[in-house]
N, C-alpha and C positions, 0 to 999 in steps of 0.2 A: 182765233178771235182778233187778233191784232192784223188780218189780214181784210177782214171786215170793215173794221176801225178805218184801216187805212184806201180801202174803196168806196168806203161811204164819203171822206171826207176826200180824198178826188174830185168823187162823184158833185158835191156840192162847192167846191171849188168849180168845178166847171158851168156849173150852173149860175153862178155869181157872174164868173167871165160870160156866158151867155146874157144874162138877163144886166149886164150893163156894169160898171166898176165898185167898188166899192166906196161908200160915204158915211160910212158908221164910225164914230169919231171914239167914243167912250172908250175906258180901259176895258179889258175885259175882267171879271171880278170868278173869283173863287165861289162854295158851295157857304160857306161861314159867314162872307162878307153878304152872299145875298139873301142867307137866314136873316143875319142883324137888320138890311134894309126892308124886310118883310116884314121884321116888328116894329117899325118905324114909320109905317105905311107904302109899304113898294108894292105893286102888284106882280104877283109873279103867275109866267102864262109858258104852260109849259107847252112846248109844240111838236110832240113826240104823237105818233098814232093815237087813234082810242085803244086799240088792243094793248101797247106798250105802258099806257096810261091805268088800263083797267088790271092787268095780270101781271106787271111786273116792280107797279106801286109808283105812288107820287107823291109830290111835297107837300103835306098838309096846306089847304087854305089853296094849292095852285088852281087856273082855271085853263083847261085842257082845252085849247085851239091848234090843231094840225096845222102843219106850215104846208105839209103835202098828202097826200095818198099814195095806195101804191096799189100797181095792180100788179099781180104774179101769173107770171105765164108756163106751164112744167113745158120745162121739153119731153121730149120723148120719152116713154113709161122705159124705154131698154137704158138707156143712161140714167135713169131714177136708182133702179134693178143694180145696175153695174157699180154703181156708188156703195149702194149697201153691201153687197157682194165684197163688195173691196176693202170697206169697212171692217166689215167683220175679219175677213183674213189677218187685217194687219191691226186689228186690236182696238181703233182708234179714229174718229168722227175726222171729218176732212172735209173742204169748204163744199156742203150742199149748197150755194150759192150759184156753183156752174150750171146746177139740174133746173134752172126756173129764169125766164127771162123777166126781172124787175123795171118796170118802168113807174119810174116819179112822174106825179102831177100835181102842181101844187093848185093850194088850195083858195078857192075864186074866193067863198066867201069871210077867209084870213084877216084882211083889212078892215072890212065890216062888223065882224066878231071882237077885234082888239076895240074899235072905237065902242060899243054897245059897253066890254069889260071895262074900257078908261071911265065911261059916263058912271056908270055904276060904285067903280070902287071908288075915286077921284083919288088916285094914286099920289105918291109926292116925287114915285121913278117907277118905269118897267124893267123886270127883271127877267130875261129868255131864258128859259132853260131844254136841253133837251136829253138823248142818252149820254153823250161824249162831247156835247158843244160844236161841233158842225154844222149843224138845221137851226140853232139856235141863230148862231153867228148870222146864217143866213137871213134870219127872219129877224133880225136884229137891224141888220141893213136895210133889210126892206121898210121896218117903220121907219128908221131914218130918212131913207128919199120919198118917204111919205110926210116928213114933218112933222115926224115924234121926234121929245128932248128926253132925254134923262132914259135912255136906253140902253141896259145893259147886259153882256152875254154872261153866263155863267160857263165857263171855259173849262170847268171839267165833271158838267154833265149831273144828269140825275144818281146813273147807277154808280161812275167812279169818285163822285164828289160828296155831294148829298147822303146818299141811303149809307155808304162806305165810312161817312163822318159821325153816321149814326141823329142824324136832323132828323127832326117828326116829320116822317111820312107814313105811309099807310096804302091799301092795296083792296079794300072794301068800298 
């Protein structure tokens, strides 16, 4: 798991560095502090898959805008075969990540969707959330060089901050 964690947030570390510096100025805030600015009127946009959003649960009230997609590519069915093979021997799940080439693409209509969400709720702050706060962070930046104020990441995620704190969420 923590090997995940830490190639997912590589992964969007680089992506940052690719798509230009960072400009996201806010502290970054806890799962607690962005419950309390939820009741206060924050809007909170969480930017995790729809599959992560629908099967693994969200924070009540959130509204589900991807920051990316992903398309999964298997490698070859013998190293799929070999993995579980291996598995089983030694007892014990090992990174299926090497068995699938993942490519991120974020998502065109992300900018469009937040302004459509700002008009609608008229927030008094945006709260990003995601699994771990990585995609957040990123999509956090991104409204900011787009000329969102009051933008903040929620820095440890839905599943280790959020659902772990035990905050209303929900998975229906």
């Amino acid at each position: 798991m923590k090997r995940v964690i830490v190639g997912t947030a590589i992964l969007f570390g680089l992506l940052s560095t690719l798509f230009g510096q960072e400009i996201y100025y806010e502290e970054d805030i806890d799962s607690q502090e962005a419950y309390s600015m939820q009741k206060k009127g924050a809007l909170v946009i969480d930017v995790r898959t729809p599959g992560e959003f629908l099967y693994a649960g969200h924070p009540v009230g959130a509204v589900n805008i991807p920051i990316f997609f992903y398309h999964y590519k298997p490698k070859k069915i013998d190293s799929r075969i070999a993995l579980a093979k291996y598995e089983l021997k030694k007892g014990r799940a090992f990174d299926a990540h090497k068995t699938y080439d993942i490519v991120p693409q974020e998502n065109e209509e992300f900018l469009n969707s937040v302004k459509k969400a700002v008009k609608s709720f008229k927030p008094t702050a945006i709260v990003v959330i995601c699994r771990s706060g990585a995609r957040s962070r990123y999509a956090a930046n991104l409204l900011a060089k787009n000329g969102y104020k009051n933008v903040y990441n929620v820095e440890d995620g839905f599943i280790f901050g959020w659902k772990k704190s035990g905050l209303p969420w929900g998975e229906e």
